[in-house]
C-alpha positions as CSV (number, residue, x, y, z in Angstrom):
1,X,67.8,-63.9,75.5
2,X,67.3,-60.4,74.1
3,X,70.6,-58.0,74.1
4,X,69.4,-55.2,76.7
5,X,71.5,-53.2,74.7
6,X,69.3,-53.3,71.5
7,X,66.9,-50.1,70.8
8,X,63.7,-50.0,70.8
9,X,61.6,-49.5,67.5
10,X,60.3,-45.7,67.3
11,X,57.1,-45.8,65.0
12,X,56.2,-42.5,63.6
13,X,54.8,-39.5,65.4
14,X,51.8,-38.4,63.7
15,X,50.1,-34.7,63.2
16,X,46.5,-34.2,63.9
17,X,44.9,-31.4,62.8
18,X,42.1,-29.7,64.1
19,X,39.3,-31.5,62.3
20,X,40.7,-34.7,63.7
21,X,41.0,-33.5,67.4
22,X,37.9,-32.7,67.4
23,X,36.5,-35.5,66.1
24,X,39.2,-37.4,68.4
25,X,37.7,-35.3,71.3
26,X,33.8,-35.8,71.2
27,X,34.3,-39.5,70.4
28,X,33.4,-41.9,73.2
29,X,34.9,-45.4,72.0
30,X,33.1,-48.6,73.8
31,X,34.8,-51.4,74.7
32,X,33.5,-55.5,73.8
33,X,30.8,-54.9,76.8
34,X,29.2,-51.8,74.9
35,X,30.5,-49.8,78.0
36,X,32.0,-46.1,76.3
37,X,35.7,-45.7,78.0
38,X,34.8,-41.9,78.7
39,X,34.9,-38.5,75.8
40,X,38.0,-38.3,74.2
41,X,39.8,-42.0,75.4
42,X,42.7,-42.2,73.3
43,X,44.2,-45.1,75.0
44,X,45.7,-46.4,78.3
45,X,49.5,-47.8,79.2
46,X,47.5,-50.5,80.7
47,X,46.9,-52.1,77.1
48,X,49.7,-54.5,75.3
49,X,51.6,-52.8,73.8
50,X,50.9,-49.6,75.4
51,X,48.8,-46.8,72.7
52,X,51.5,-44.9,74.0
53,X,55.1,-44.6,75.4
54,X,57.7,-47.4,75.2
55,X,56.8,-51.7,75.4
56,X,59.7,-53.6,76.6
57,X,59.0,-57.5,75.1
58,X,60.8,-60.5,76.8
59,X,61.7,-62.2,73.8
60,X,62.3,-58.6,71.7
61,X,59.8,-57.7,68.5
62,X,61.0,-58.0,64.9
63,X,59.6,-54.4,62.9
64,X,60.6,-54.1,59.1
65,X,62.6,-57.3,59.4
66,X,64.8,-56.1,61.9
67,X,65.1,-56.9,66.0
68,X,64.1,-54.4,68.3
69,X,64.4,-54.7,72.4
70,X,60.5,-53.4,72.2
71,X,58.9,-50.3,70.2
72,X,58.4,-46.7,71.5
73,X,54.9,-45.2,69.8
74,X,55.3,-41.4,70.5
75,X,51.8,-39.4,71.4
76,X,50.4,-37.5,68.8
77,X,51.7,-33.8,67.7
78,X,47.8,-31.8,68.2
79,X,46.5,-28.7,67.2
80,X,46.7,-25.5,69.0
81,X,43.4,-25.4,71.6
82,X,43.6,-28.9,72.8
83,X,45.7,-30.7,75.4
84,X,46.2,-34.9,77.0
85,X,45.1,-35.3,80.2
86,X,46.0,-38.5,81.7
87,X,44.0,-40.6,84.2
88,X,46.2,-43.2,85.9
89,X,42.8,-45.3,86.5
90,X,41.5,-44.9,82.9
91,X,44.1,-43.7,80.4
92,X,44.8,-40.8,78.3
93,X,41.9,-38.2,76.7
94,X,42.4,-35.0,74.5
95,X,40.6,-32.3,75.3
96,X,39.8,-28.9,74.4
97,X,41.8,-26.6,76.4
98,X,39.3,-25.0,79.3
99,X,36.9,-27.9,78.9
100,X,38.7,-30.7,82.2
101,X,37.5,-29.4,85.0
102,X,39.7,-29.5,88.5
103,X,38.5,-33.2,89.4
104,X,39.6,-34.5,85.8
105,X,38.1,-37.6,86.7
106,X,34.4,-36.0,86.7
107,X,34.6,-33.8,83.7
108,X,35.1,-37.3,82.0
109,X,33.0,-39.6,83.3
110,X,30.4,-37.8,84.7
C-alpha cells in the first residue's frame, strides 16, 4: 500500500510561445480511427494519466528513481491572445482569444 501521505511528482510547466500556439491552435490531431478530436485538442482528463492536472496511481509511480503518490503535469504557460477552453465531453483546446463562440461546443466541432 502506497503512504497517502507521499506527494505527488510535479513535471515541469512548459512556455509556449506564440509560433507554437498557433501551430497548437489550427492543429486538428486524429485519433487510431482517422477521426480529428476537434481544432486545437490538447488533451482530455479522460486519458491515463490525465494530459493535464493531477493522476492518483494505486500502487504509486516511481519518477527519477524516486516514489511518488501519482504525478501532477501542470497546463502550459501560453502566449498573450490565446486562452483553454475546456469541454467536459471532449477535453481541453487553445484558442485564439475572440475565436470560441458562445456554444463552445459548435465553434469546435462544427
Amino acid at each position: 500500500m502506497v503512504n497517502p501521505n507521499l506527494p505527488l511528482f510535479q513535471h515541469p510547466q512548459e512556455v509556449w510561445d506564440a509560433a507554437k500556439c498557433a501551430k497548437v491552435a489550427k492543429a486538428n490531431p486524429k485519433n487510431a480511427f482517422g477521426d480529428g478530436y476537434g481544432k486545437g485538442y490538447m488533451g482530455s482528463s479522460a486519458s491515463i494519466p490525465s494530459t493535464y492536472g493531477s493522476t492518483h496511481y494505486n500502487g504509486g509511480c516511481e519518477r527519477n528513481g524516486d516514489w511518488w503518490q501519482g504525478e501532477y503535469r501542470p497546463f502550459p504557460q501560453i502566449a498573450e491572445g490565446y486562452e483553454i477552453i475546456h469541454i467536459s465531453t471532449r477535453g481541453w483546446f487553445l484558442r485564439k482569444k475572440g475565436e470560441t463562440k458562445p456554444d463552445a461546443y459548435t465553434s469546435i466541432v462544427g
